[in-house]
C-alpha positions as CSV (number, residue, x, y, z in Angstrom):
1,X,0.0,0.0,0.0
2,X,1.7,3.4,-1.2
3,X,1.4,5.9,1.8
4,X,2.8,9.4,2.4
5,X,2.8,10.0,6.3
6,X,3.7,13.9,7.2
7,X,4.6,14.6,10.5
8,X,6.2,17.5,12.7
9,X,3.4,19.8,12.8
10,X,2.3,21.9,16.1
11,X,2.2,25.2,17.4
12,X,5.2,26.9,17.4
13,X,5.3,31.2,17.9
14,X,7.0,32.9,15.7
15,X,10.2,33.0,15.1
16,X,10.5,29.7,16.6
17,X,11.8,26.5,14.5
18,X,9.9,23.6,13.0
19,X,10.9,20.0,11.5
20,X,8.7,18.3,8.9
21,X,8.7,14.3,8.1
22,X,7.1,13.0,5.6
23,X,7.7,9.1,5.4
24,X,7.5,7.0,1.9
25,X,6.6,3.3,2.1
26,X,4.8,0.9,-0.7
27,X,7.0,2.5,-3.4
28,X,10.7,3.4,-4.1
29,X,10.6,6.7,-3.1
30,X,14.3,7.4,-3.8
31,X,13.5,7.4,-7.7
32,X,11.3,10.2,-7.2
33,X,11.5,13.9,-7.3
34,X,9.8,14.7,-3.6
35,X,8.2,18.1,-3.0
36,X,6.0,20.1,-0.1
37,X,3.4,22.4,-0.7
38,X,1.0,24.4,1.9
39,X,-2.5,25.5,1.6
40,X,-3.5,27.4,3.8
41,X,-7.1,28.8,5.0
42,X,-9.3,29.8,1.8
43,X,-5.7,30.3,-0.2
44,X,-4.8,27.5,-3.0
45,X,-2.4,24.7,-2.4
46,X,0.8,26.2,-3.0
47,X,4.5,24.7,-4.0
48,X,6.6,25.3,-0.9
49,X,9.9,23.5,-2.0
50,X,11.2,21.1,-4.2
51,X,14.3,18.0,-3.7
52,X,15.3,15.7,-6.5
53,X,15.7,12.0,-6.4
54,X,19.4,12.2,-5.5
55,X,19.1,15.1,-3.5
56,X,21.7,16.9,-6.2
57,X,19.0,19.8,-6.8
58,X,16.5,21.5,-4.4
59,X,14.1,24.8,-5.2
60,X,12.3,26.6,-2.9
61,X,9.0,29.6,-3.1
62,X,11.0,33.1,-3.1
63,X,8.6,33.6,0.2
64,X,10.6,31.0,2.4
65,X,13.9,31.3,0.7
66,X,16.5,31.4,3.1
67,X,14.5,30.0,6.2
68,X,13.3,26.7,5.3
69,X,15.2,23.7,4.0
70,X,14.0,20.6,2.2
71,X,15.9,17.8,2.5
72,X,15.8,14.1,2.1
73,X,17.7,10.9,3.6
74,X,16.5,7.8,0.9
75,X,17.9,5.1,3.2
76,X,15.1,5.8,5.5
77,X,12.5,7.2,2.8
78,X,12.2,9.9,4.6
79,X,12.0,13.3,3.3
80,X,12.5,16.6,5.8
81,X,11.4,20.4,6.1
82,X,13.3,22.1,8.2
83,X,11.3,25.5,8.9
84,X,13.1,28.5,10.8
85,X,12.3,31.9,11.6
86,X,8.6,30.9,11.1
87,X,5.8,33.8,10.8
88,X,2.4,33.8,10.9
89,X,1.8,33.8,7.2
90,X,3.5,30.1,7.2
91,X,0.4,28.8,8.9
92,X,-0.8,25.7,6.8
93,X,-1.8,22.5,6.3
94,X,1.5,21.5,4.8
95,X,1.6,18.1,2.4
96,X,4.2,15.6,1.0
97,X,4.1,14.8,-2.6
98,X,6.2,12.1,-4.4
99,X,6.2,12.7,-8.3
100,X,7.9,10.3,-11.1
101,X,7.6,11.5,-15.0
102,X,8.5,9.4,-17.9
103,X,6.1,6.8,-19.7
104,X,4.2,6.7,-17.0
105,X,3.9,9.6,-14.7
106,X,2.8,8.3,-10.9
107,X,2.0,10.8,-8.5
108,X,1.2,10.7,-4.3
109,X,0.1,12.7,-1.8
110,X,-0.2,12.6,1.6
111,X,-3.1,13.5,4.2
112,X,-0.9,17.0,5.2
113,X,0.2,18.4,8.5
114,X,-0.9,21.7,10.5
115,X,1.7,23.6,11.6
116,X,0.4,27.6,13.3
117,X,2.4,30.0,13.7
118,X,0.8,31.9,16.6
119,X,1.7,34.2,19.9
């Protein structure tokens, strides 16, 4: 069973520090390009950052640039947002997504987890 299992969310004020997991099982997760997005009360889903399968490239929104850090560890199919200097605007439910083009494109996403950034 493919699954997508975020993790890490909470209250945190701001300026305070979060960590993201999202775990991969049911699928090889190292051949794929892994991202996280946010959506956050009545706003679309959004593209937060972006890792590739071998970790060689990453992307990131020009609104966390500098504070927030995706990265990825495929021996434990985990991938990881580290979220600093956190403001209120970065309340979300944030989501995993696991993405593989070529013949066939194959695409997950997991259930999402809150994080609120709130005094």
């Amino acid at each position: 069973q493919v699954q997508l299992v975020e993790s890490g969310g909470g209250l945190v004020q701001p300026g305070g520090s979060l960590r993201l997991s999202c775990v991969a099982s049911g699928f090889t997760s190292s051949l794929y390009v892994m991202k996280w997005y946010r959506q956050a009360p009545g706003k679309e889903r959004g593209l937060v950052a972006t890792i590739s399968s071998l970790a060689a490239m990453t992307n990131y929104a020009d609104s966390v640039k500098g504070r927030f850090t995706i990265s990825r560890d495929n021996a434990k199919s985990t991938v990881y947002l580290q979220m600093n200097s956190l403001k209120p605007e970065d309340t979300a439910v944030y989501y995993c997504n696991a993405r593989r083009t070529g013949s066939n494109t194959m695409e997950y996403w997991g259930k999402g987890t809150l994080v609120t950034v709130s005094s």
